[in-house]
C-alpha positions in Angstrom: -12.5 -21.4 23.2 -12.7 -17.8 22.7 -13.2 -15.7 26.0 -16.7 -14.0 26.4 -16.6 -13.1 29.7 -17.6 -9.6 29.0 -21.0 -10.9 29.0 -20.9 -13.2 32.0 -22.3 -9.8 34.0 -24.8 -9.0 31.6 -28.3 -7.9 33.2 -29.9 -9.3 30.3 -29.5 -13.1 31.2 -32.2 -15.3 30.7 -33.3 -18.6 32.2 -34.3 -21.7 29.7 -35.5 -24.9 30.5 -33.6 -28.2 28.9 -35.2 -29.0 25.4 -35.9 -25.1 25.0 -36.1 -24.1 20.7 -34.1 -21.4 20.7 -34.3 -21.2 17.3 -35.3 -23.8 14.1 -33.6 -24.2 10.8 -34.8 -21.5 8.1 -36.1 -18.9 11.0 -35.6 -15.8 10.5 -32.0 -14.6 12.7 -32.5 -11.6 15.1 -30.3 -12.7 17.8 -27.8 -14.6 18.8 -27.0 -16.0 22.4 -23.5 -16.5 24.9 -24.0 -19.4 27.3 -23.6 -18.3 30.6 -24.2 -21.8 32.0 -25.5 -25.0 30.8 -24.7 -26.5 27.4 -26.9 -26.2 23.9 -27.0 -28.7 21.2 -26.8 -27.4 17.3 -28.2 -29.3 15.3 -28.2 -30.2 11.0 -30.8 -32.5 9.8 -31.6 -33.8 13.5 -27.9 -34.5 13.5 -25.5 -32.9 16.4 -23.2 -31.2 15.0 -21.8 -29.1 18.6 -22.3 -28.6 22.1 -22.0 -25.0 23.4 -21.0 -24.9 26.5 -19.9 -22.2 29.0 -18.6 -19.1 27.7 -19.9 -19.9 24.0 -21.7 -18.4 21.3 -24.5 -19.5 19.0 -26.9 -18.2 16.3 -24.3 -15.3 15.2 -23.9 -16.6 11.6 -28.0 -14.7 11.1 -26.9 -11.3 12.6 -23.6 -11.3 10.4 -25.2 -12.5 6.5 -29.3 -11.4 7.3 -29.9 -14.5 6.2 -32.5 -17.5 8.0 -30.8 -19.7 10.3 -29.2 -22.3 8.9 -29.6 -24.7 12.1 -31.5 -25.6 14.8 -30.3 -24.6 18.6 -31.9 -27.1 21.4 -30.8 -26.7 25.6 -29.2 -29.8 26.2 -29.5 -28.7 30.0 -30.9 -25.9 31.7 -29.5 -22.6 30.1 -28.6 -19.1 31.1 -27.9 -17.1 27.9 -27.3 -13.8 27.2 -29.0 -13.0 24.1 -27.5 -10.2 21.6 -29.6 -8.6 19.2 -28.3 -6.9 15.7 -27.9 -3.0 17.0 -25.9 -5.0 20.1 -24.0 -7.1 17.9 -23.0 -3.9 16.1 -22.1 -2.0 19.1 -20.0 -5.0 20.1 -18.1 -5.4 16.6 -17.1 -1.6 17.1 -16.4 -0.8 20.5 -14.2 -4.3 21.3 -12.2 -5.4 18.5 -11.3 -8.9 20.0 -15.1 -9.4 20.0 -14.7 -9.7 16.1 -11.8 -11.7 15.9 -13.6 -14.1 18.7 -16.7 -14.2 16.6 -14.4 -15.2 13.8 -12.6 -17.6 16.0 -15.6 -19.4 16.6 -16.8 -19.6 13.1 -13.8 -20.7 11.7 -13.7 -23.7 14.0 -17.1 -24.7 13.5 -16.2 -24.4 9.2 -13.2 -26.6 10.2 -15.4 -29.1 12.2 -17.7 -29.3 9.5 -15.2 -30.0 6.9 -13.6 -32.9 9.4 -17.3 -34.5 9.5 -17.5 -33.9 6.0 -14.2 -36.2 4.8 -14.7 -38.4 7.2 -18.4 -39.4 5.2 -16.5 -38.8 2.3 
């Protein structure tokens, strides 16, 4: 798990109630969120697919291609998240080079989960 603890003193955290949308497949992607506490579902096709937990990330794939979302993000529990819009996201990418790599890190293990789930239908 990447550390994201640069944002666990964010004054921009917000509260979210269990069962909270934070976002539906095919919506449009202007933020994405780091779990401060409590865990979030993403979900495929009604299917869970990964639990963010603590110290996680979520909805980043929108702010990287400008394309819709291509999930849907539910609080499995109550929520704080810090939510990063695009111009943030920017800042981040330039100003703290691990925060790329993390983002990357991230990504590339969800890719690698997916592939496992995918073979194992197969």
């Amino acid at each position: 798990m990447p550390d994201l603890s640069m944002f666990a003193n964010t004054s921009d955290i917000r509260d979210y109630p269990a069962g909270h949308c934070f976002f539906s497949t095919h919506d449009v992607g202007d933020v994405m969120y780091v779990v401060v506490s409590g865990e979030v579902d993403i979900l495929i096709r009604d299917t869970i697919v990964e639990t963010v937990s603590v110290g996680g990330l979520f909805g980043e794939m929108a702010l990287i291609d400008n394309r819709k979302r291509s999930a849907e993000a539910r609080a499995k529990t109550a929520v704080e998240a810090a939510p990063i819009d695009r111009a943030q996201f920017l800042y981040l990418v330039k100003t703290h080079p691990n925060f790329s790599i993390e983002v990357m890190t991230v990504m590339s293990e969800r890719l690698r989960l997916l592939d496992e789930m995918i073979y194992e239908r197969g």
